[in-house]
Every structure is written in C-alpha cells, then in structure tokens.
N, C-alpha and C positions, 0 to 999 in steps of 0.2 A: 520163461523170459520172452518177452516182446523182442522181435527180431524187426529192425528199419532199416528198409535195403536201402535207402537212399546216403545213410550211413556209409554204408559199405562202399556207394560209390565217393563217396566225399574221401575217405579215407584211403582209395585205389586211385584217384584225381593225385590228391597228396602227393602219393609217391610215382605217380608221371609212372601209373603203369596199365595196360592197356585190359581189356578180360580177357583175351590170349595169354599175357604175361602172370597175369595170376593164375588163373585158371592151370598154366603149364607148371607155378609152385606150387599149386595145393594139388595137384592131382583130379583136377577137374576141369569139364568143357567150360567155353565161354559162354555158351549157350545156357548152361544149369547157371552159369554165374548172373550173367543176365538177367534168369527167371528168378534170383535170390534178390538181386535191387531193384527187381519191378515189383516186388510182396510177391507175383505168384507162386514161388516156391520157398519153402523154409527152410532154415538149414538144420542139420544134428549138430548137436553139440560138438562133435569129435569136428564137424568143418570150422565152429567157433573160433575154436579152439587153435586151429590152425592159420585160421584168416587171423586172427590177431597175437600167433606167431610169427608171419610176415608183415601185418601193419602195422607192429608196433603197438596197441592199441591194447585195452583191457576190454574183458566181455562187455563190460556195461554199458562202453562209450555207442554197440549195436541198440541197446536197450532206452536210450537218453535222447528225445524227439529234440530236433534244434527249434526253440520258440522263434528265433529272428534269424531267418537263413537269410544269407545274404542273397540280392538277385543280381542281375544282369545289370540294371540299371543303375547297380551302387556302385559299381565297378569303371573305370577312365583306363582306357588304353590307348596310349599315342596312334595307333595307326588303328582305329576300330574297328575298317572294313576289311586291313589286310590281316588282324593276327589271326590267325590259326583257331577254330572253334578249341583245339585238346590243350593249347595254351592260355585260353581262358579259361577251361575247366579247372587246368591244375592252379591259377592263381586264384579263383573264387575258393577253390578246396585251401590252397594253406590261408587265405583270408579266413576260413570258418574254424581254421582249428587254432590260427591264432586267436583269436572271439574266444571260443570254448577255453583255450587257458589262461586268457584273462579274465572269464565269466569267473573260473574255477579258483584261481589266485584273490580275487576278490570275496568270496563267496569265504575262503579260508581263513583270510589276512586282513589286518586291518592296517591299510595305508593313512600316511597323515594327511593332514586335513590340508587343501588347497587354502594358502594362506597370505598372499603377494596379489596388489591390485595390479589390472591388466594394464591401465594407463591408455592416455587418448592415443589413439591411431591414424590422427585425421591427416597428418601431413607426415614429408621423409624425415623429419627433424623429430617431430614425437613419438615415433614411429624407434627411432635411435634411441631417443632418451628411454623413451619404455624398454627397449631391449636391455641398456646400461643399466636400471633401477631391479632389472630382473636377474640381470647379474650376478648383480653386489647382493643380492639377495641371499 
C-alpha cells in the first residue's frame, strides 16, 4: 500500500493536534512523524494501524491521493492577516474531509435530481418571491 503523508497531515490538522501530540499517542517522535508526511519516511504497518486508531480514519483513506485539495485561496477568513496559520490548517483539514464524504456519499448514493427553477434574482422583491416558490416547493 501507497502511504501519502500529506494524508496524514490533513487528518492530524482535523483533529487540532500537533506532531508532539500524536507523536506522544502513538509512541513516536515528532520528528519520525514529520519524516512520515514529508514521504521521507514510510510507515509499518503496526504504526498504520495505530495512526488510524487515533484518527479515526481507515487504512485506505493513507492510500487515496485527494484529486482537488483544497488551497489556501479557496479558503475566506474574516480577519486573514490575524488568524493563526494552525487555525487555518485545521479548517482547510475538516473542509477536505467534509469534500471526501460528500465525494464518497455521492459516489455511493444516488440523490434526486435537482428539480425547482432558481427564478430571477435581479431585485429584493424577486429575490422574495424566488425564495417563497422555493419554499412551497
């Protein structure tokens, strides 16, 4: 199995925890953990196994490249300059795994067909009325 550390960091973001904080649940440096999401180093299976006993997470989701990662630029935070770099890390991270299980629910399920026209937008008044016809709908 293909191991993608960048995975591992999306899934460590998630849970708002740091590579000291993992690292001190699975019984490893920050440093090995590190060398595991830059690709330099690979993991054994027994750490698999363990990393996604803490994140929740199933083997495969290490083995599954994200075709559309979110970036930085898709992202709007009221105060841009002042939030915290590890605060947009974790909201880009549960942004990517909400994606991945609505990729996965789609991919499974077939929802019904979008069926209600939008209606004009151009003023506050049609703007009403389209919301009321969207309603009753």
């Amino acid at each position: 199995m293909t191991f993608i550390g960048s995975n591992l960091r999306t899934a460590r973001f998630f849970h708002g925890l740091s590579l000291q904080e993992l690292g001190d649940r699975v019984g490893l440096s920050k440093q090995f953990l590190s060398r595991v999401e830059s690709g330099a180093d690979v993991p054994t299976a027994g750490l698999v196994a363990s990393l996604c006993d803490e994140l929740w997470v199933h083997p495969e989701f290490f083995a599954v490249p994200d075709s559309t990662p979110i970036a930085d630029e898709h992202c709007h935070f009221r105060k841009q300059l002042t939030t915290k770099a590890a605060l947009r890390q974790i909201a880009r991270a549960k942004g990517e795994f909400l994606k991945r299980m609505v990729d996965a629910l789609e991919e499974h399920l077939e929802f019904p067909r979008y069926d209600f026209d939008e209606g004009d937008v151009s003023s506050a008044k049609s703007i009403e009325h389209a919301a009321e016809r969207v309603r009753e709908h």
